[in-house]
C-alpha positions in Angstrom: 20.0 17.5 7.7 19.1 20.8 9.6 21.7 22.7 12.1 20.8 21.1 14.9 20.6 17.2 13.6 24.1 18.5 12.4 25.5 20.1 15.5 24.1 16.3 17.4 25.5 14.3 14.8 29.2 15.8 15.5 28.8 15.6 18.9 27.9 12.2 19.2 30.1 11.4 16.5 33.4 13.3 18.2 33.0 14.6 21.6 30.7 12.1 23.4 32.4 8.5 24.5 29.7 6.7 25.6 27.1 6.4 22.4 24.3 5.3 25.3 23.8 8.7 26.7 21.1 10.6 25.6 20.5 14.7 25.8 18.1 17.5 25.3 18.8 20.2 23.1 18.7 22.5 26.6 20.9 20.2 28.1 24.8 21.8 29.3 27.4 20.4 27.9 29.4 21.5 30.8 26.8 20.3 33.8 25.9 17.7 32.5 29.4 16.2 31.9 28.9 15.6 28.4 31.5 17.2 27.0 34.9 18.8 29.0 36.9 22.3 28.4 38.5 20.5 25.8 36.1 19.4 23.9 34.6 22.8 23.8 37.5 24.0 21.8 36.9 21.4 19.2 33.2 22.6 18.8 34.8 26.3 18.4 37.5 24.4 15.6 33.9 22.9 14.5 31.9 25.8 14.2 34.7 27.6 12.4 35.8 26.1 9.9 32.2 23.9 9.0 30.6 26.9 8.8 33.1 29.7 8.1 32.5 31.7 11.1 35.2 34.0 13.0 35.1 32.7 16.6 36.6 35.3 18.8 37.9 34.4 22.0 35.2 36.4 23.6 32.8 35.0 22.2 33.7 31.5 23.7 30.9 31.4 26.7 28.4 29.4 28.0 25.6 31.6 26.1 27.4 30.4 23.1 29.0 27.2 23.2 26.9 25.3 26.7 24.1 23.1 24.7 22.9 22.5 21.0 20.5 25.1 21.3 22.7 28.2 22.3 25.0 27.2 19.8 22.7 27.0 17.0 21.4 30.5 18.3 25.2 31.3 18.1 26.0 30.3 14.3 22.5 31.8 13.3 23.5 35.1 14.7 26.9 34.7 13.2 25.9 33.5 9.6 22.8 35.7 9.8 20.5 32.8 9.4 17.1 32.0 11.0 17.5 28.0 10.8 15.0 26.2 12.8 16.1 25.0 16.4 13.5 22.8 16.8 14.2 19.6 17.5 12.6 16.7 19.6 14.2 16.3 22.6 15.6 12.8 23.2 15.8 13.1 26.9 17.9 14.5 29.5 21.3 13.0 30.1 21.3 12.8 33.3 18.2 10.9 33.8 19.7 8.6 31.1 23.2 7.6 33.1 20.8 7.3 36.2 18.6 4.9 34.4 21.6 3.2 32.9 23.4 2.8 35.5 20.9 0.7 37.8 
């Protein structure tokens, strides 16, 4: 499993209620309404201690923490890694709760 099948896997797995939604890697977690305040402080408990990175407080922003893709930018800086980011994107969230929902 790659970073970012990981990083989609825990999210859908932990942070997101409804299993229907779909979202793109570019998608915010935030805007979108995917995922509140809260649960970004479990993807910085996450990122810590799966993959033995420091989080510092400053480095909790939404360049770093706001959609899969920034935050496997985020732990490839932070490990020194270069895993890939591509992914294919399943679709946009919030086309998929307005097609849900009619």
């Amino acid at each position: 499993m790659n970073l970012v099948e990981q990083i989609r896997t825990y999210i859908t797995e932990n942070l997101i209620f409804d299993k229907s939604i779909k979202f793109g890697n570019d998608d915010s977690f935030i805007r979108e309404g995917l995922i509140d305040s809260m649960g970004v402080m479990e993807l910085v408990g996450y990122v810590s201690s799966q993959f033995g990175i420091t989080v510092e407080q400053d480095d909790v922003i939404p360049d770093n923490f706001d959609s899969v893709n920034k935050l496997v930018a985020f732990i490839n800086r932070k490990t020194g890694s270069s895993q890939s980011s591509t992914y294919a994107n399943p679709g946009r969230a919030r086309a998929q709760r307005q097609v849900s929902s009619r």
